[in-house]
NUTORFI-265393 format. One record per residue: residue number from 1; residue in one letter; x, y, z of N, C-alpha, C, CB in turn. Coordinates in Angstrom, 3 decimals. Each point is the difference from the previous one (the first is absolute). Glycine has a CB too. Example, Ala and Ser with C-alpha at 12.3 -4.5 7.8 and 13.67 -1.06 7.14 Angstrom:
BEGIN
+------+------+----------+----------+----------+----------+----------+----------+----------+----------+----------+----------+----------+----------+
| resi | resn |    neast |   nnorth |      nup |   caeast |  canorth |     caup |    ceast |   cnorth |      cup |   cbeast |  cbnorth |     cbup |
+------+------+----------+----------+----------+----------+----------+----------+----------+----------+----------+----------+----------+----------+
|    1 |    a |   13.190 |   -5.690 |    7.800 |   -0.890 |    1.190 |    0.000 |    0.900 |    1.200 |    0.000 |   -1.892 |   -1.173 |    1.246 |
|    2 |    s |    1.542 |    2.223 |   -1.966 |    0.820 |    1.190 |    0.060 |   -0.770 |    1.090 |    0.730 |    1.184 |   -0.628 |   -2.145 |
+------+------+----------+----------+----------+----------+----------+----------+----------+----------+----------+----------+----------+----------+
This chain:
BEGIN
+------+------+----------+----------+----------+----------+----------+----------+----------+----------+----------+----------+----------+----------+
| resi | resn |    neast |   nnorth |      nup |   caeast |  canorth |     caup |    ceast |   cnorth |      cup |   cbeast |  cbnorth |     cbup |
+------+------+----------+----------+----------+----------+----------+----------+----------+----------+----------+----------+----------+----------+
|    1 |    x |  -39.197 |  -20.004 |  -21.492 |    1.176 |    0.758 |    0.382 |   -0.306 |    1.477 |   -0.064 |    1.497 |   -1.821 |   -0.832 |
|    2 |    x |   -0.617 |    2.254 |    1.607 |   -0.438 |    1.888 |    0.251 |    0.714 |    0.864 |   -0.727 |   -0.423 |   -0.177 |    2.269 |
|    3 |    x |    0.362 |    0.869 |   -3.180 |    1.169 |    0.644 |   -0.472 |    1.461 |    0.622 |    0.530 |   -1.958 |    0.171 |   -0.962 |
|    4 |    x |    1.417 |   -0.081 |    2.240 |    1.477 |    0.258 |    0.908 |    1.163 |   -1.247 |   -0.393 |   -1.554 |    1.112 |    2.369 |
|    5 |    x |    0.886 |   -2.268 |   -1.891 |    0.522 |   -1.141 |    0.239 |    0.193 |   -0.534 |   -1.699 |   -1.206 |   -0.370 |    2.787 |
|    6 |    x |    0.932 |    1.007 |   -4.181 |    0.225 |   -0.398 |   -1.140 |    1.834 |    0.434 |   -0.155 |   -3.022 |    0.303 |   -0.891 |
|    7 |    x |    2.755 |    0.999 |    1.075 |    1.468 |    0.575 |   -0.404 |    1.047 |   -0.201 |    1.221 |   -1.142 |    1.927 |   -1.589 |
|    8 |    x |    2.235 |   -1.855 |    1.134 |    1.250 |   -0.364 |    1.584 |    0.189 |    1.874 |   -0.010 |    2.145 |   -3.276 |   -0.489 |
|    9 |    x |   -1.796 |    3.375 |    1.751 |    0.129 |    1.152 |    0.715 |    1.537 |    0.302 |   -0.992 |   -1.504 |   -0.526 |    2.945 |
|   10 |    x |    1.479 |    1.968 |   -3.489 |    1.365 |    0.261 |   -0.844 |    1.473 |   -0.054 |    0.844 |   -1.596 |    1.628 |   -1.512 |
|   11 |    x |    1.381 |   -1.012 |    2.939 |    1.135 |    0.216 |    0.940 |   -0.416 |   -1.039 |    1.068 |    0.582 |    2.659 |   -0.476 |
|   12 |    x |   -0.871 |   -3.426 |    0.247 |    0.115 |   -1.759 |    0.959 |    1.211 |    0.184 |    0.072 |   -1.624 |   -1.956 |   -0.819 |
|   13 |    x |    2.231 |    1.684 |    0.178 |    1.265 |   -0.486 |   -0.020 |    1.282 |    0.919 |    0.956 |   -0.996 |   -0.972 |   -2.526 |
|   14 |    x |    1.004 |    2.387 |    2.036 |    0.364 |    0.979 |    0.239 |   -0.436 |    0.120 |    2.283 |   -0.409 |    0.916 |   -3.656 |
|   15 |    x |   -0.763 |   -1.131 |    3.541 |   -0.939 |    0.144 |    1.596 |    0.972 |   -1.483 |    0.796 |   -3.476 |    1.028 |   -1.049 |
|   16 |    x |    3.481 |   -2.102 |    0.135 |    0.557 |   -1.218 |    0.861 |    1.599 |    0.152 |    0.174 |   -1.946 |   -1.672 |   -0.963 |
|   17 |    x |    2.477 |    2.522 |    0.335 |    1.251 |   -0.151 |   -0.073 |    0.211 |    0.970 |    0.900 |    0.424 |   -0.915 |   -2.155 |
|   18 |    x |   -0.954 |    2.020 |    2.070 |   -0.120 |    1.452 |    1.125 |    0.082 |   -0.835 |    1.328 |   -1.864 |    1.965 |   -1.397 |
|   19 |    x |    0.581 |   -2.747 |    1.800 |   -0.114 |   -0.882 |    1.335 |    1.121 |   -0.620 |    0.646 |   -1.943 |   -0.460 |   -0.855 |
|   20 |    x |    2.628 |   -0.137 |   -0.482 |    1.097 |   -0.970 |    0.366 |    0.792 |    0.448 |    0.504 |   -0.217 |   -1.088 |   -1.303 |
|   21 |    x |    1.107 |    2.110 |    0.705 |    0.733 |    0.921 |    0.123 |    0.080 |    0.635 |    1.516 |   -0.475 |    0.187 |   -2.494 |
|   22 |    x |   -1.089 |    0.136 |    3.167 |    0.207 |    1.217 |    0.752 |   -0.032 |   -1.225 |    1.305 |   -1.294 |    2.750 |   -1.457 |
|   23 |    x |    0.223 |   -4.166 |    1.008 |    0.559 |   -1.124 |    1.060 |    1.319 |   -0.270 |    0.240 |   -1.724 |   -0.957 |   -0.544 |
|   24 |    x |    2.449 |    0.966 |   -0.624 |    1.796 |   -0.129 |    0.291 |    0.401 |    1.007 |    1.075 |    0.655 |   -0.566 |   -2.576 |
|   25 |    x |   -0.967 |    1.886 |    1.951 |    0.680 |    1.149 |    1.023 |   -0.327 |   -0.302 |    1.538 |   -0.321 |    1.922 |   -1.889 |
|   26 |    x |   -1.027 |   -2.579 |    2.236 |   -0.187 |    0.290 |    0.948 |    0.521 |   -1.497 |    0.810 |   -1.873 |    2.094 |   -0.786 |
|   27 |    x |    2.490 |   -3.088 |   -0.169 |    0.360 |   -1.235 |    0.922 |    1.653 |    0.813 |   -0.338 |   -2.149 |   -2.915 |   -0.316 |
|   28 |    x |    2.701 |    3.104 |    0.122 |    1.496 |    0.905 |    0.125 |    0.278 |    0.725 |    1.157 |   -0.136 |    0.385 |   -2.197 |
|   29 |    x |   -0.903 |    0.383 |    2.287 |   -0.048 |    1.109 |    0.876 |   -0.555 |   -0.625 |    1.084 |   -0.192 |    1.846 |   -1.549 |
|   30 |    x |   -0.609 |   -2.876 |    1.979 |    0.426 |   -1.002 |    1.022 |    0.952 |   -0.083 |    0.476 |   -0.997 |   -0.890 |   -0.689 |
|   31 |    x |    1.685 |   -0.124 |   -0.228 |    0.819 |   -1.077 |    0.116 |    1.454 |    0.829 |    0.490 |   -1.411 |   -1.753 |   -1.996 |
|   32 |    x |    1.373 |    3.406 |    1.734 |    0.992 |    0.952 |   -0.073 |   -0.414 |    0.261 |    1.362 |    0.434 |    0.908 |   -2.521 |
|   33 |    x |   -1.444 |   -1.125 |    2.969 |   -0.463 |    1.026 |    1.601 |   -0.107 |    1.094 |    0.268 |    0.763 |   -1.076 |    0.729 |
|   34 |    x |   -1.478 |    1.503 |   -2.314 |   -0.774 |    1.242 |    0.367 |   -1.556 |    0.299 |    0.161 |    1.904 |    0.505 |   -1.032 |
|   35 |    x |   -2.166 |   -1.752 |    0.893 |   -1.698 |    0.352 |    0.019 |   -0.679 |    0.289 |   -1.332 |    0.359 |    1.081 |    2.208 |
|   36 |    x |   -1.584 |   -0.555 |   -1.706 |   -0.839 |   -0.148 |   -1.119 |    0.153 |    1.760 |   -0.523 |   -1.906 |   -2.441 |    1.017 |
|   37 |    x |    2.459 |    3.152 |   -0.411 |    0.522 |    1.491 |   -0.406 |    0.347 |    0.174 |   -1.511 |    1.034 |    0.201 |    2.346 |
|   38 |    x |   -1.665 |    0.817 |   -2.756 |    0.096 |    0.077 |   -1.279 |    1.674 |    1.279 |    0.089 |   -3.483 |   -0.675 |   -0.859 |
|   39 |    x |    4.462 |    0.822 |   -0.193 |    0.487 |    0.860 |    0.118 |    0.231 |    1.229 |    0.340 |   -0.166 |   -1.325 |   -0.690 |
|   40 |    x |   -1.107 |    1.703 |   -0.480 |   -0.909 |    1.269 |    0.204 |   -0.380 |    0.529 |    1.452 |   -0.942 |   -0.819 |   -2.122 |
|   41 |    x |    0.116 |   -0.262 |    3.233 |   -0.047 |    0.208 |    1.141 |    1.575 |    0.222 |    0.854 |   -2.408 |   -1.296 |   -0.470 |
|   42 |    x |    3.615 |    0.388 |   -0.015 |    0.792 |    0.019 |    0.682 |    0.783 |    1.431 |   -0.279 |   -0.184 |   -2.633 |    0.164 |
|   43 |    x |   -0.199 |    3.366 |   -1.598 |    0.642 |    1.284 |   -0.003 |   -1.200 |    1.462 |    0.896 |    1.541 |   -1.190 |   -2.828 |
|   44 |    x |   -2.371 |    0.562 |    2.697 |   -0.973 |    1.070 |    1.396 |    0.562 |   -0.288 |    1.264 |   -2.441 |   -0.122 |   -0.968 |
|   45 |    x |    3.115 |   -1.390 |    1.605 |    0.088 |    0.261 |    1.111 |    1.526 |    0.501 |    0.331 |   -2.028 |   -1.595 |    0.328 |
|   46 |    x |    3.040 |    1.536 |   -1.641 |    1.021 |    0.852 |    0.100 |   -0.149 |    1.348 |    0.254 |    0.762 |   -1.433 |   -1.212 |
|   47 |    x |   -2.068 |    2.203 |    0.481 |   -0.348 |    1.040 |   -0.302 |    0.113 |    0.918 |    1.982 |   -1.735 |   -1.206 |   -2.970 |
|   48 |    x |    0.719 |    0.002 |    3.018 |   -0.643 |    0.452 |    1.216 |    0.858 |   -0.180 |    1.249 |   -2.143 |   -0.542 |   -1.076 |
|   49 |    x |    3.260 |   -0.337 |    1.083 |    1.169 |    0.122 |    0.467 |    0.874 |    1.009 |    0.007 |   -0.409 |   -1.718 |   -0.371 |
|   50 |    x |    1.030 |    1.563 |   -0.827 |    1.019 |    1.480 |    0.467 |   -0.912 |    1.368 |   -0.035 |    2.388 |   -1.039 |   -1.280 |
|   51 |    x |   -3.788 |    1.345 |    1.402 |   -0.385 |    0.719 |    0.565 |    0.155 |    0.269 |    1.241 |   -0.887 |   -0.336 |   -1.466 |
|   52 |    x |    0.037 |   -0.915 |    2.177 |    0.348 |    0.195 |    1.773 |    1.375 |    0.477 |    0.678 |   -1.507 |   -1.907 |    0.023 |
|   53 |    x |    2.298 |    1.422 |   -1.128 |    1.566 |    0.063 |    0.252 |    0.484 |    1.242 |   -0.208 |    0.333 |   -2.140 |   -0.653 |
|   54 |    x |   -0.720 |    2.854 |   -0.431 |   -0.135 |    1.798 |    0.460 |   -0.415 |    0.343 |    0.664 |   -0.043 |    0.553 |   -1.170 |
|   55 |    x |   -1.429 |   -0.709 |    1.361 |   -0.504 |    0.763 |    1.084 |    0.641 |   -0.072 |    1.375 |   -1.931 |   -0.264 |   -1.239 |
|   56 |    x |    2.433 |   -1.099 |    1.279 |    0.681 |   -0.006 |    1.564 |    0.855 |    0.722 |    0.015 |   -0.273 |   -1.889 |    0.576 |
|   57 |    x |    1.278 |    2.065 |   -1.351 |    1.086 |    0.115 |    0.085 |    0.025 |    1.498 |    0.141 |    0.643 |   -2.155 |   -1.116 |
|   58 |    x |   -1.765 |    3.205 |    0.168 |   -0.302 |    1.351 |   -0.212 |   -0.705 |   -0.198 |    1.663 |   -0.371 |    0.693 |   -3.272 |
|   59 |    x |   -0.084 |   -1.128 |    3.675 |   -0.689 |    0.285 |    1.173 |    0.944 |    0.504 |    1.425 |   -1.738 |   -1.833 |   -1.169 |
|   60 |    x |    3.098 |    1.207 |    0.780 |    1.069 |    0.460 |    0.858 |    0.220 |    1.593 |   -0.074 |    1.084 |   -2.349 |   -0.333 |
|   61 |    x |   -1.130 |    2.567 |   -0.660 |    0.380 |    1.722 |   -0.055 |   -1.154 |    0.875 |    0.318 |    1.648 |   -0.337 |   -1.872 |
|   62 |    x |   -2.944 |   -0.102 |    2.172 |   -0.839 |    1.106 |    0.600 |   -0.228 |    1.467 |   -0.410 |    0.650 |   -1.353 |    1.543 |
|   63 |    x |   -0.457 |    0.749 |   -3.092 |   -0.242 |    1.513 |   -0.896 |   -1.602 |   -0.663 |   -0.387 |    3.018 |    1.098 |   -1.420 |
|   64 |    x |   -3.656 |   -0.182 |    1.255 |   -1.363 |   -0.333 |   -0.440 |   -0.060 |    0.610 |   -1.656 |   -1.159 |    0.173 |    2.798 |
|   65 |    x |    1.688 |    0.737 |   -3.242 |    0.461 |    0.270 |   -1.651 |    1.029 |   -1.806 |   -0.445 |    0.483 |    3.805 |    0.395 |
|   66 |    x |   -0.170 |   -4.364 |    0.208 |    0.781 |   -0.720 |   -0.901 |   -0.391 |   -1.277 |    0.116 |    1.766 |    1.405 |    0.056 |
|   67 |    x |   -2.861 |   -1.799 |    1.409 |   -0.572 |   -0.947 |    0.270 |   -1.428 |    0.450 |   -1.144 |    1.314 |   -0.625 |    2.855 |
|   68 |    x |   -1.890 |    1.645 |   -3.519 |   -1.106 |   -0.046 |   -0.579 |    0.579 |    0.121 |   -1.942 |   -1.612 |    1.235 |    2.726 |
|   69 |    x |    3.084 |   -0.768 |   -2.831 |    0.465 |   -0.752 |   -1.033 |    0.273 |   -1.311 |   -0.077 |    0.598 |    1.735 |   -0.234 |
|   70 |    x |   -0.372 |   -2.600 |    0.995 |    0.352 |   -0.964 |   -0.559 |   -1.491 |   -0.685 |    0.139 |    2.798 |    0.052 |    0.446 |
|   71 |    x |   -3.776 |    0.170 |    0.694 |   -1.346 |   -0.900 |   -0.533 |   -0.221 |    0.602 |   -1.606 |   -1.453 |   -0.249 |    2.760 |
|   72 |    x |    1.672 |    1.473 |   -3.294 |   -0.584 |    0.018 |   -0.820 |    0.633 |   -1.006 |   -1.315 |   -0.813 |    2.309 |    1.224 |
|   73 |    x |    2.163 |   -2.444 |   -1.143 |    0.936 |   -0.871 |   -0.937 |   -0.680 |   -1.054 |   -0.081 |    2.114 |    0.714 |    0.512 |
|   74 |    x |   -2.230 |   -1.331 |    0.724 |   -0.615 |   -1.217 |    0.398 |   -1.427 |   -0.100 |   -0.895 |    1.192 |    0.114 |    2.580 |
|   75 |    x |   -1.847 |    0.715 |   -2.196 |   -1.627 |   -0.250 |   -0.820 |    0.290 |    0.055 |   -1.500 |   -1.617 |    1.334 |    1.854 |
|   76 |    x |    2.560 |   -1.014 |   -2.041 |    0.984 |    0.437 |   -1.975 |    0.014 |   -1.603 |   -0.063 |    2.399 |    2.698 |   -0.102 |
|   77 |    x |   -1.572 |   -2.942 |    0.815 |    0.725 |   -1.460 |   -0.720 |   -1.720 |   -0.709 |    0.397 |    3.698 |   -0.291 |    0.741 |
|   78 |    x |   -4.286 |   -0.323 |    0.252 |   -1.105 |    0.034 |   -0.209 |   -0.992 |   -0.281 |   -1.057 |    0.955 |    1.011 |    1.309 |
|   79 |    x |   -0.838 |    0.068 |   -1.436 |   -0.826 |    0.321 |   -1.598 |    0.230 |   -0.073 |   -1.133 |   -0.543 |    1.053 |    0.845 |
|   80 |    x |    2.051 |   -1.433 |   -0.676 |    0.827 |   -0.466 |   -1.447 |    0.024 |   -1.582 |   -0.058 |    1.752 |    2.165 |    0.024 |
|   81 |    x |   -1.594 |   -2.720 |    1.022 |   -0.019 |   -1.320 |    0.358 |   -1.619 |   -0.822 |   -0.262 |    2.111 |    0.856 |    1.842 |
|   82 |    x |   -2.682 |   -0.352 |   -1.550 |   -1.290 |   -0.866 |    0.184 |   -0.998 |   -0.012 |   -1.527 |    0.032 |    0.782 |    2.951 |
|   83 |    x |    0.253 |    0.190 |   -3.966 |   -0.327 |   -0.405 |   -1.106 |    0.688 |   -0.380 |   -1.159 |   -1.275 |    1.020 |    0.923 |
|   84 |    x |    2.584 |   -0.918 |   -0.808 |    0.895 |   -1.031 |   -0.709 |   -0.198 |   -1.582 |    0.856 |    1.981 |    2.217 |   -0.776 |
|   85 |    x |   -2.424 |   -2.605 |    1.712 |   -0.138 |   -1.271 |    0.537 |   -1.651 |   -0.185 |   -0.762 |    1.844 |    0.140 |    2.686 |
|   86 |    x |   -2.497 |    0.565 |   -3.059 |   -1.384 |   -0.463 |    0.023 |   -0.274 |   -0.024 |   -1.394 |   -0.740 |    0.901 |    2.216 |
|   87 |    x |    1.605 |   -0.336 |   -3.289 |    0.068 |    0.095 |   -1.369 |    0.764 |   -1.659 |   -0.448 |    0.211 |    3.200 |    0.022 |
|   88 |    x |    0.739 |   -3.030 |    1.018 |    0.943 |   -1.194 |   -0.670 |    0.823 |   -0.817 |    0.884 |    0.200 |    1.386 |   -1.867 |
|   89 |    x |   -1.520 |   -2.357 |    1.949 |    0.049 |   -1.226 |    1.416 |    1.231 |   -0.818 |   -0.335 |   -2.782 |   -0.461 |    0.465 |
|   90 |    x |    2.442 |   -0.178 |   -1.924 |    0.904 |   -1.222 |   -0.566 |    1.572 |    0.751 |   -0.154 |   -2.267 |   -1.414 |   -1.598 |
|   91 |    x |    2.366 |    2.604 |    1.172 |    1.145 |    0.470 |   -0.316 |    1.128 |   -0.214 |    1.388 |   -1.428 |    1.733 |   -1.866 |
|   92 |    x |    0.594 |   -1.821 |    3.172 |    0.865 |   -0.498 |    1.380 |    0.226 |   -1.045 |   -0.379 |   -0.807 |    0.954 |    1.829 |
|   93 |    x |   -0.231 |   -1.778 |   -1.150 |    0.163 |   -1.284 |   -0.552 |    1.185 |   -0.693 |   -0.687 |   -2.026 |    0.655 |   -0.075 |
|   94 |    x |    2.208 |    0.017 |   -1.488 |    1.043 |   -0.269 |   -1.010 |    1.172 |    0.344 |    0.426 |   -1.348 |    0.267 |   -1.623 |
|   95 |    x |    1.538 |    0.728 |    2.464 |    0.939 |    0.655 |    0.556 |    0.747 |   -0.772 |    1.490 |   -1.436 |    2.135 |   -1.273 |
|   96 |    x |    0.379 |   -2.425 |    1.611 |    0.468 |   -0.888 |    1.482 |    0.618 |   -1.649 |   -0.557 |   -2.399 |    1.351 |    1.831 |
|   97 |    x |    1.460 |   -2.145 |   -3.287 |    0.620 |   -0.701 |   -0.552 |    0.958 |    0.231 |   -0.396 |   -1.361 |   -0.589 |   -0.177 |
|   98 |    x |    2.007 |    1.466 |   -0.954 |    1.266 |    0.696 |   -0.233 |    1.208 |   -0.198 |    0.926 |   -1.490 |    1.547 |   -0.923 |
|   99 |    x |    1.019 |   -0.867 |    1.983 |    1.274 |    0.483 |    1.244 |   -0.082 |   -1.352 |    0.682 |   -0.321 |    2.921 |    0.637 |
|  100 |    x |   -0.812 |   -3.990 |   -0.296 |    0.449 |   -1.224 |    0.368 |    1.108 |   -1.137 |   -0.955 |   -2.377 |    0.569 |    1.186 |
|  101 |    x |    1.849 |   -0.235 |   -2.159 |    1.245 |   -0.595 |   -1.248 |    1.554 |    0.552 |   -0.129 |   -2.133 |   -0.151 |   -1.450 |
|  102 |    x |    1.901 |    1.058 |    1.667 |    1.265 |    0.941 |    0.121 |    0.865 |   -0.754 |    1.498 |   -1.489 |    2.740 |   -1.210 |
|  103 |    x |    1.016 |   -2.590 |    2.375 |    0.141 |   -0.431 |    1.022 |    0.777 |   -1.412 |    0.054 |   -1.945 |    1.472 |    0.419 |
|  104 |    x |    0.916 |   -2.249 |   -1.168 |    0.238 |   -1.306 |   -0.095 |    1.742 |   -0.418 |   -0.933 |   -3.235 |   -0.130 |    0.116 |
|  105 |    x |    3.286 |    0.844 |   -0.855 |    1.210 |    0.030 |   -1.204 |    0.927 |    0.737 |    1.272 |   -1.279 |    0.429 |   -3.148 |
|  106 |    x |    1.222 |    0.242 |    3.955 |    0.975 |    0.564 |    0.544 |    0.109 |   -0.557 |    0.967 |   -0.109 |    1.695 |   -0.829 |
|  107 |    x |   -0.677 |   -2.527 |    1.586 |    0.554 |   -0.997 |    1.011 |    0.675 |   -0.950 |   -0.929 |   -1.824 |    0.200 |    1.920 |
|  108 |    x |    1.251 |   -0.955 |   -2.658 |    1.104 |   -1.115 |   -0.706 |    1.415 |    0.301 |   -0.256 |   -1.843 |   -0.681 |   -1.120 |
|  109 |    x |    2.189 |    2.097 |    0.366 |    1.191 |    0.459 |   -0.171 |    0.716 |   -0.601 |    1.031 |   -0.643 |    1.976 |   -1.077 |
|  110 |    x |    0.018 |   -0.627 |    1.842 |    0.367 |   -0.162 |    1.635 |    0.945 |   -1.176 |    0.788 |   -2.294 |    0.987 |   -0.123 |
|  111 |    x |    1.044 |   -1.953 |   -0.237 |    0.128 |   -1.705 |    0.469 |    1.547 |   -0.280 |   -0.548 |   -2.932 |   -1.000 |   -0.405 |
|  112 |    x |    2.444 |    1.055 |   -1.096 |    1.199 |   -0.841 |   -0.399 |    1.191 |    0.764 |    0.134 |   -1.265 |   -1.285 |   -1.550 |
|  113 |    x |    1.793 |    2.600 |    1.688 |    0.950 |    1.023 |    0.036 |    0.492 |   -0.946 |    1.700 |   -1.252 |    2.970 |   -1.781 |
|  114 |    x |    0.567 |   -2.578 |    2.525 |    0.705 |   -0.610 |    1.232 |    0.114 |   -1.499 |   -0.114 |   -0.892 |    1.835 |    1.452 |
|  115 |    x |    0.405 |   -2.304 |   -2.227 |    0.181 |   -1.381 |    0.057 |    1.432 |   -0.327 |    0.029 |   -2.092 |   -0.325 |   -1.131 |
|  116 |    x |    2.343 |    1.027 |   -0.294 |    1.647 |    0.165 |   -0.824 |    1.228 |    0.522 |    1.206 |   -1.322 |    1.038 |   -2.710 |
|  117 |    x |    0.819 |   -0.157 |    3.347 |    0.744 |    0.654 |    0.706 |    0.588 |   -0.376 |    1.192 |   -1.093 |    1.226 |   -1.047 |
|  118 |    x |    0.260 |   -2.213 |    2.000 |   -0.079 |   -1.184 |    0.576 |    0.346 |   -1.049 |   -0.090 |   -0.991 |    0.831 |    0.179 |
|  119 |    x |    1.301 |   -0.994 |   -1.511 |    0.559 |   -1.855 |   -0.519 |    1.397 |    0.087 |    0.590 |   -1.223 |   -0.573 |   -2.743 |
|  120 |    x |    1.886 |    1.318 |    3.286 |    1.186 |   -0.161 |    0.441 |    1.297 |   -0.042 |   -1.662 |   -1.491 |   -1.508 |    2.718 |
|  121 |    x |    0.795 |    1.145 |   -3.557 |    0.978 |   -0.315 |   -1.170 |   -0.146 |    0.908 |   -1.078 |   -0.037 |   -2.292 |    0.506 |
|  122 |    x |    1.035 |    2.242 |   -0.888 |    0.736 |    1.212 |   -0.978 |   -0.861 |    0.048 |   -1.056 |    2.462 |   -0.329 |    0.442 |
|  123 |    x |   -3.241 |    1.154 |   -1.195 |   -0.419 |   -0.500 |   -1.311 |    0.552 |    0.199 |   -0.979 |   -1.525 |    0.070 |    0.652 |
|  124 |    x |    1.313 |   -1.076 |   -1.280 |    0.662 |   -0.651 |   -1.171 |   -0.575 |    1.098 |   -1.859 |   -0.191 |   -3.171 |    1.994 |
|  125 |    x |   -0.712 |    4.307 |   -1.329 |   -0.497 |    0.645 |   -1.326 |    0.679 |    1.745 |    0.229 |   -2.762 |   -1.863 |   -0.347 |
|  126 |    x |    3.636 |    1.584 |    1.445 |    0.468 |    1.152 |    0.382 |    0.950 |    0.747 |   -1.470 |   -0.044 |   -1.108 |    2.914 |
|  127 |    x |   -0.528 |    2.599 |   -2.876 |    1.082 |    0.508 |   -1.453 |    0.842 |    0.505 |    0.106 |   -1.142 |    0.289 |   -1.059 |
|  128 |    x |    1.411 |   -0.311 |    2.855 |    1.530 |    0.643 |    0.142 |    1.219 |   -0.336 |   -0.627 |   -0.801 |    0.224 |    1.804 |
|  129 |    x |    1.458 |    0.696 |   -2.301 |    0.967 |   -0.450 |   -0.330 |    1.749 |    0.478 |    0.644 |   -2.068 |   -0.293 |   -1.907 |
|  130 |    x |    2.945 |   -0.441 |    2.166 |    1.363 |    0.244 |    0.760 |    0.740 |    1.091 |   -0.950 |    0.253 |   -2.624 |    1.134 |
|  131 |    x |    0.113 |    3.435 |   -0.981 |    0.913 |    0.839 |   -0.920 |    1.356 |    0.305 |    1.206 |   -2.324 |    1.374 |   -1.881 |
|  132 |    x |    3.355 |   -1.834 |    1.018 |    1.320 |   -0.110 |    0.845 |    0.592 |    1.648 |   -0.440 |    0.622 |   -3.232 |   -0.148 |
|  133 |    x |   -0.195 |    3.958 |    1.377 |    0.090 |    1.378 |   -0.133 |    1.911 |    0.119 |   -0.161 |   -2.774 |    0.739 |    1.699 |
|  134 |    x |    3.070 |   -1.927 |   -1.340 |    1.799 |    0.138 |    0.083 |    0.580 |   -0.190 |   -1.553 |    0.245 |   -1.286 |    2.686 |
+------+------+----------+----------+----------+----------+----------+----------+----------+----------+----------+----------+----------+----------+
């Protein structure tokens, strides 16, 4: 036997569970129909979106001072964007899990709120109460 293969790896455990985990995210994010897009990417292509979306929009006014401020905003956010994505991949990730959970609790509400509302019948947990004014 080799000494590698004597001792168990300390973060085995920690590495298999990491795997599992990021296999979940990515059968979710399937199964959700977004692809294999990491958050992080999906906040660059916001980035890079409402960029174009200034520029077009600055491109109407045919000032060249306000069309070369806003590229410069643009290269700001830019540059603010792309190393908070590269410092802290998982922190999307957690975040896109987060707001899908969130999502999920607020469609159910949702669900069942119209459900109630729809039954045609009075409910019975109602706390109104009649107060006779005569």
């Amino acid at each position: 036997m080799s000494e590698a293969t004597d001792r168990p790896d300390a973060d085995a455990w920690a590495k298999a569970s990491a795997e599992d985990i990021r296999a979940e995210h990515a059968r979710r994010r399937t199964e959700a129909g977004q692809g294999p897009g990491s958050a992080g990417d999906e906040l660059r292509r916001l980035a890079e979106a409402v960029g174009e979306a200034v520029t077009d929009r600055l491109a109407t006014l045919r000032n060249p001072a306000v069309q070369m401020a806003a590229q410069g905003v643009i290269s700001q956010v830019r540059s603010v964007v792309e190393p908070i994505v590269e410092r802290n991949p998982d922190l999307f990730d957690h975040l896109n899990a987060a707001g899908a959970e969130l999502l999920a609790a607020y469609r159910s509400a949702v669900t069942q709120a119209e459900a109630r509302w729809t039954s045609g019948g009075s409910s019975k947990r109602s706390t109104a109460e009649h107060i006779d004014l005569d």
